[in-house]
N, C-alpha and C positions, 0 to 999 in steps of 0.2 A: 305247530304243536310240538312241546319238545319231547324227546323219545328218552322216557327213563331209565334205557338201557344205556344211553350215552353217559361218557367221561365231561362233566361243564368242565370248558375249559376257565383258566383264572386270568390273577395278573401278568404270571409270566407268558402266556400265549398272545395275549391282548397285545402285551408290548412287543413279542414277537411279530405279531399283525403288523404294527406298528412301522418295526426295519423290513419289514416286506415290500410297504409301499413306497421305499424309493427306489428300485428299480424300475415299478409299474410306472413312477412319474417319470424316470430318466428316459424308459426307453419310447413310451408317447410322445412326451416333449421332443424327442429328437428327429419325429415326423414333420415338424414343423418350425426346427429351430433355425434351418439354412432362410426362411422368407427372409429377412432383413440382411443377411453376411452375403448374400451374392453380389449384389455392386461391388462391396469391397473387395472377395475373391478373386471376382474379375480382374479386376485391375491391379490384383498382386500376382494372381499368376497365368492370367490371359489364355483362361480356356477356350475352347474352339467350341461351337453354339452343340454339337453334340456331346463334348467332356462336359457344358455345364448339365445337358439331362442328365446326364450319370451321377455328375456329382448329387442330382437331387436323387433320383429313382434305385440306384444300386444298395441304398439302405434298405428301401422298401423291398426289392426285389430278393434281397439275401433275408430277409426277414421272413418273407409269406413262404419263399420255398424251402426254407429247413425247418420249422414248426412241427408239423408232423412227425420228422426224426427225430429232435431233440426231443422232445414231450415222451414218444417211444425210450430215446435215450436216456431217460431222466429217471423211466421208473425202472429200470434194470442197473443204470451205477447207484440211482441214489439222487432224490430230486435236490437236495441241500448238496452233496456234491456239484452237482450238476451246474446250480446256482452258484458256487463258489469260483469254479469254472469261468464262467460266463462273465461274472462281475469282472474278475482279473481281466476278460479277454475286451471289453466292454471299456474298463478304464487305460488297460495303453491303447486303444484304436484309439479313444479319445485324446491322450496324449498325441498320436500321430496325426491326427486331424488338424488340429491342435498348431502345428510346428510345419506341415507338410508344406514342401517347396516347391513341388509341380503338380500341377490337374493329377495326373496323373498316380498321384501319393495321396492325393484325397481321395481320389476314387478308390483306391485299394482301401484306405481307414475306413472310409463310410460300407465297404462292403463288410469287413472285418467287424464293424458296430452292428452290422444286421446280423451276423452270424450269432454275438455276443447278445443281440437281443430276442434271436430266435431262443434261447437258452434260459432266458431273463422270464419272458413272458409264463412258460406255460408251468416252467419251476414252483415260480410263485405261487400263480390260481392252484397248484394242484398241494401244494405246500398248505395252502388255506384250505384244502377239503380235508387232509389230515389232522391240523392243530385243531380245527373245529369239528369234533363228533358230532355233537348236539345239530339239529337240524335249527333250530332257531336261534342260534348264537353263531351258525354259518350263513344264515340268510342276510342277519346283519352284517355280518363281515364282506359277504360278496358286494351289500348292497354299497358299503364303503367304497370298495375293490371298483365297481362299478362308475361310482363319481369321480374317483379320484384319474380313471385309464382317460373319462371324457373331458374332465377339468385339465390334465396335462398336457393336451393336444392345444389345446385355448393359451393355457400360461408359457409355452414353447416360443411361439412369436415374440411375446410381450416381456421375454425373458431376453430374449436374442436383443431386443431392441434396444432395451435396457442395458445390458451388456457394449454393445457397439456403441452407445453414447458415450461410453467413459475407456475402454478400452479395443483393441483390437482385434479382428475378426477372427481370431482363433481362440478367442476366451469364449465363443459359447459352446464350446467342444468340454474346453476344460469346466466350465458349469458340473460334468459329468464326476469329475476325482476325487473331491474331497467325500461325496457322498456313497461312491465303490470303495473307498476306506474305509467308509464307516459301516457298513455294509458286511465287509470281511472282518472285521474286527467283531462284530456282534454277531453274528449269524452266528456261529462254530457255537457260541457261549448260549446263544437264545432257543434256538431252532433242533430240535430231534429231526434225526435220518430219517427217511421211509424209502422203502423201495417194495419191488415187487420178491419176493423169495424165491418163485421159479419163475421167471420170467420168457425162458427158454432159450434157442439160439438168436442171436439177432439178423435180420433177412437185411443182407448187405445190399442184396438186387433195389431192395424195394425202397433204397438211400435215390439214388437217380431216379427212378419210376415220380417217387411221388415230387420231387422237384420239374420233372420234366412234365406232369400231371397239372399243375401249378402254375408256376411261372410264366408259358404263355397263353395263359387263359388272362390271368392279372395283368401282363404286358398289351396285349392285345385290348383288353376292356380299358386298359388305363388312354392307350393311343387312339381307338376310335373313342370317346369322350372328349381328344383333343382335335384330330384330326377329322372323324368321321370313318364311315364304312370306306375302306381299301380290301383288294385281293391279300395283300399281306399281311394285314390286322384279321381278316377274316378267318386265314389261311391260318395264323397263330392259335386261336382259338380254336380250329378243329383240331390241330395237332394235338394242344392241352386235351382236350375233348376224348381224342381215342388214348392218348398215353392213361388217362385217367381211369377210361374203362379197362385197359391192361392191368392198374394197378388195385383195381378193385377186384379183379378177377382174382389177382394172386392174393390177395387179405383173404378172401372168400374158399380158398383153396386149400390153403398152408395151416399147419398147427402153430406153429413158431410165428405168426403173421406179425408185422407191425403195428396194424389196426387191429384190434382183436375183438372177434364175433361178437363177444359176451357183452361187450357197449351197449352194444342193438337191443340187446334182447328185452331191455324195456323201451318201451316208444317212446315217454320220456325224455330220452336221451336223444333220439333222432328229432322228434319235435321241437325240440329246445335247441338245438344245431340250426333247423330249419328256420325256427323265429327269429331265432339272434340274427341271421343272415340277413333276415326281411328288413330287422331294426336296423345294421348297417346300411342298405342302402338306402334305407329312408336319413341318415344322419350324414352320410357324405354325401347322399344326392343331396342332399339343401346347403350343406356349404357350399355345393359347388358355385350356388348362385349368391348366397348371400354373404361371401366373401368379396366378389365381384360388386356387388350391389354397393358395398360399405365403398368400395377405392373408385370401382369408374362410373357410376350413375351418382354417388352425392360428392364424390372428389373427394375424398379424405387419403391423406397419406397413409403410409402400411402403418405406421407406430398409432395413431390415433385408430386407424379401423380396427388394429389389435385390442387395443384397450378396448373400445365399444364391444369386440364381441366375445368381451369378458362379464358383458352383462345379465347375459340368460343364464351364469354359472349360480347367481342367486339362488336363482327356482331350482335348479338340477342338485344342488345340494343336500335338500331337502325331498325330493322325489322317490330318491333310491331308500331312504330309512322308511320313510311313510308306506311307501309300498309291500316293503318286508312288513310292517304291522300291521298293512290290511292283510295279506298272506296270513298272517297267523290268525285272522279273525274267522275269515272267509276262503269262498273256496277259488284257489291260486287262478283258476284258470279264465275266474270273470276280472281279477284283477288284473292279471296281465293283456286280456281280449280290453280292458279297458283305460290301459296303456297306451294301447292301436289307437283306441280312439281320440284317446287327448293328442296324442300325436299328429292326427288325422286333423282334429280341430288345429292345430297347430300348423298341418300346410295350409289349408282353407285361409287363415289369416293372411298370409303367405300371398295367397293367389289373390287377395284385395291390395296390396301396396301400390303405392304408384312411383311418380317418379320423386317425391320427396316425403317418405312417409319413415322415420327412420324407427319413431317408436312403436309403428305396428308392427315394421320386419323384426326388431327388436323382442316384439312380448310373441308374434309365431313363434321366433326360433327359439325363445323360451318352454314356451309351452310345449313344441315340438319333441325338445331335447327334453321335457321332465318327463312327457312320455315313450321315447325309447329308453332313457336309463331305467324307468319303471320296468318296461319290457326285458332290458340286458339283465340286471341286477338279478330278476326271478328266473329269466329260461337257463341261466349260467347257473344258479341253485341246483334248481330243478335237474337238470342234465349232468352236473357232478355229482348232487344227491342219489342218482339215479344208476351213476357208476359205479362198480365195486372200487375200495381203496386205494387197490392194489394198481390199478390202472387208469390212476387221478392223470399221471403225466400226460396221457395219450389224452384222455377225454378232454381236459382244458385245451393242449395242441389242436384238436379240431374243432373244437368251437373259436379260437381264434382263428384258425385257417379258415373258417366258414363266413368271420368277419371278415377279414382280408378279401373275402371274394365277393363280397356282398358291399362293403366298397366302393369298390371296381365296377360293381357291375351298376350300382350308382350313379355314379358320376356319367359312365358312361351311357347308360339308357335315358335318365333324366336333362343329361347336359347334350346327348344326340336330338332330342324332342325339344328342348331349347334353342337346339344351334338352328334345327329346320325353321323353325318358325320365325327367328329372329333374321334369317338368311330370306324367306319368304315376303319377312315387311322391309327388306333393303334389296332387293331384287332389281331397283334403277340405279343402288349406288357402284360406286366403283368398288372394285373387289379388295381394296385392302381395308374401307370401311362395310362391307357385305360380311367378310369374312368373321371377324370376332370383334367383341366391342374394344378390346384392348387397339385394336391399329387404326376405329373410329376414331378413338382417343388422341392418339396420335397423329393420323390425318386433320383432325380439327384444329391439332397445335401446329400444324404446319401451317395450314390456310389465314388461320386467325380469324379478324375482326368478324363480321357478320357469318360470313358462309359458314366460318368454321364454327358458330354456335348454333346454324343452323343443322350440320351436320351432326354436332353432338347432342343439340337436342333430337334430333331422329333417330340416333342410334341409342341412346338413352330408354326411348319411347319402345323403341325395337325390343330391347333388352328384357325390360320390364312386361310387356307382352308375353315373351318368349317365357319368364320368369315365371308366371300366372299359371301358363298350358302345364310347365312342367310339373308346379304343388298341384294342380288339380287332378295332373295320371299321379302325383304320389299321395293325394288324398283318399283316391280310388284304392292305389294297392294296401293301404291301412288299412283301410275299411273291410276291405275281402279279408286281411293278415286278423282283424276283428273275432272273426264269423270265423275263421280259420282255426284262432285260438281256443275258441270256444268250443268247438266243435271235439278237437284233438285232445284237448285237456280236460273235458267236462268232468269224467270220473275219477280222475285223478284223487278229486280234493284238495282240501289245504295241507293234508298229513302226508303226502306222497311221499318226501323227500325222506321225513321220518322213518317211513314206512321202509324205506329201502334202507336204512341205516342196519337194520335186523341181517338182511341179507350180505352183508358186506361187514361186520362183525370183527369177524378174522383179520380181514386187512386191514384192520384198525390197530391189531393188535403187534402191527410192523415196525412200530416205532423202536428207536433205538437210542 
């Protein structure tokens, strides 16, 4: 429902929307742009099996752990500041990526691009809670916002791949330049300031706390999903664990806090933190398999499974606008409880695949993904709708940090429930085909003629098994996320978002 108190935004905001979203594509796609450049990295500059983790994880890890400041940061300098910042810092890492002549030079640029996209990210979303007053001309915007974060994660690969066909393994860095040019050239001319007007001191403590709060919760979730449970992956995650309750102690304490009380004070806002988080792990717990599924159960190489799983971008297009129009008809919180559920329908299909079934993983992971972006697009509404203006930066920062962890936590619960079961049905093989399907794959190509297709059709079988247990715990945790939504959001209504537009008034009035 639109709130007549609001400013409709016009042409000039639209198209300001517009140069927003390419940051959100630069810095998603670059979660996924190294799958195709590592052979070649390799072999240009011969890193050691741990500089390559780095080379992949040091983006991610520099990204999930400054969100929370910078989002803070952003609404005290000035979120279009902030963003200008970021772009600059964002396009020479990419130059250095780019050009870099030891492991060691990439690892610093890819941390330096996580830094640049900690800045990028919550800039933007809270830059969208300002150009868009009106509560139904931001629900569209987000739901945009929304397709466009899931669609860049999909085109990252398939861009890379493209890229290294014709050029060399530092052009998918540069992919990044021309588009922070254009970026800084328009922003300053399209986009009005906002910040907070008292913002108050900034709590330098709570710079480390919340990275140290972070970081090895995410470290730790990312390595048992590959490794399994260890003393020292477990060991990370209680660290993150208490540094976290440290840091929530000090928000909960301080006037000047980083995280500020006044978020909470609609549920709202905590709910919608809560769900988004549910919606990531249900969207990386399913890549984790049906990424794997596309390359080592039908054999396709990375450039073809790219493209293939650019297929369910069809239906996800269309999911996040549709949804904002049931929102406006109805009341938000069965739309999004039934989100969960197509979702949910979506791993179910999931848990029927077998070992050559490509259009049914195909139309789940479609179905899957229209209903988490349904679910992202509204509780990221809802939860900035929900926030006063004045403190968009912070409130987008944790709802992406929420995604960040939720993730993680993905991967790692549904790919731990995978790995047992799949370890369970190969329990007589030798341990480098027990272990993951990826060193079946490889054992088979050592063996060859029969054994080895006997071996790969077992571990195939294994996989796909393995694959089944784990949609079915993630069709469960939909289903509860269901009844969940529903329960949390019942009174809300469709007008919530609106509703809170009255309360936060003022900070609307920050523009400059």
């Amino acid at each position: 429902m639109t709130n007549p108190a609001a400013r409709l935004a016009g042409r000039r905001e639209w198209i300001a929307f517009t140069v927003l979203l390419l940051p959100l594509l630069l810095v998603s796609m670059d979660v996924s742009v190294l799958y195709f450049a590592i052979p070649a990295i390799t072999r240009e500059l011969d890193p050691t099996a741990t500089q390559q983790l780095w080379i992949f994880d040091s983006y991610a890890f520099a990204l999930a752990g400054l969100l929370i400041t910078m989002g803070s940061l952003g609404d005290r300098i000035g979120r279009r500041k902030l963003l200008l910042i970021g772009a600059t810092a964002f396009g020479l890492a990419s130059v250095t990526a780019a050009y870099a002549s030891s492991a060691e030079m990439l690892i610093a640029a890819r941390v330096l691009l996580g830094v640049g996209g900690a800045t990028l990210m919550p800039s933007t979303l809270a830059l969208v809670r300002n150009l868009f007053q009106d509560a139904e001309q931001r629900g569209k915007a987000i739901a945009i916002w929304s397709g466009a974060m899931t669609g860049g994660i999909a085109l990252g690969s398939v861009m890379s791949g493209v890229m290294l066909n014709h050029f060399w393994w530092g052009s998918v860095f540069l992919i990044n330049v021309p588009a922070m040019l254009l970026l800084l050239a328009l922003v300053p001319v399209l986009v009005p300031e906002f910040k907070d007007p008292a913002p108050g001191r900034f709590d330098l403590l709570s710079v480390p706390l919340s990275a140290a709060a972070v970081l090895p919760v995410v470290y730790g979730l990312k390595e048992i999903a590959a490794e399994g449970f260890t003393p020292l992956y477990t060991g990370c995650l209680a660290v993150g664990l208490a540094f976290g309750y440290v840091f929530v102690r000090r928000q909960r304490t301080r006037e000047d806090a980083m995280v500020s009380r006044t978020l909470f004070r609609d549920r709202g806002f905590g709910a919608g933190i809560g769900l988004n988080t549910i919606a990531a792990f249900a969207m990386m717990g399913s890549a984790y398999f049906t990424t794997q599924y596309l390359q080592s159960v039908l054999g396709m190489d990375t450039l073809e499974a790219a493209l293939w799983s650019l297929a369910p971008s069809v239906v996800i297009g269309a999911a996040a606008p549709v949804s904002a129009a049931l929102a406006r008809k109805t009341d938000r919180a069965y739309v999004i409880a039934g989100g969960f559920l197509l979702a949910a329908a979506g791993f179910a299909l999931i848990g029927l695949v077998g070992t050559d079934s490509l259009w049914l993983l195909l139309t789940g992971a479609g179905v899957l993904a229209s209903g988490i972006v349904t679910v992202m697009s509204l509780v990221s509404d809802m939860a900035l709708g929900a926030a006063p203006a004045e403190k968009a930066g912070s409130a987008a920062s944790l709802l992406e940090t929420g995604q960040e962890f939720g993730g993680a936590l993905g991967m790692a619960v549904l790919g731990s429930l995978g790995t047992a079961v799949y370890r369970s049905d190969l329990a007589d093989c030798e341990p480098a085909v027990r272990e993951t399907l990826g060193g079946a794959v490889a054992t088979a190509g050592q063996l060859g003629g029969e054994a080895g297709a006997q071996v790969l059709a077992l571990a195939r079988e294994a996989f796909v098994h393995a694959m089944r247990y784990a949609a079915w715990g993630g069709t469960v945790l939909l289903l509860a996320a269901a009844l969940l939504a529903a329960a949390l959001l019942r009174d809300r209504g469709a007008t919530a978002p609106a509703a809170a537009e009255g309360a936060s008034a003022a900070g609307e009035a920050l523009a400059r």
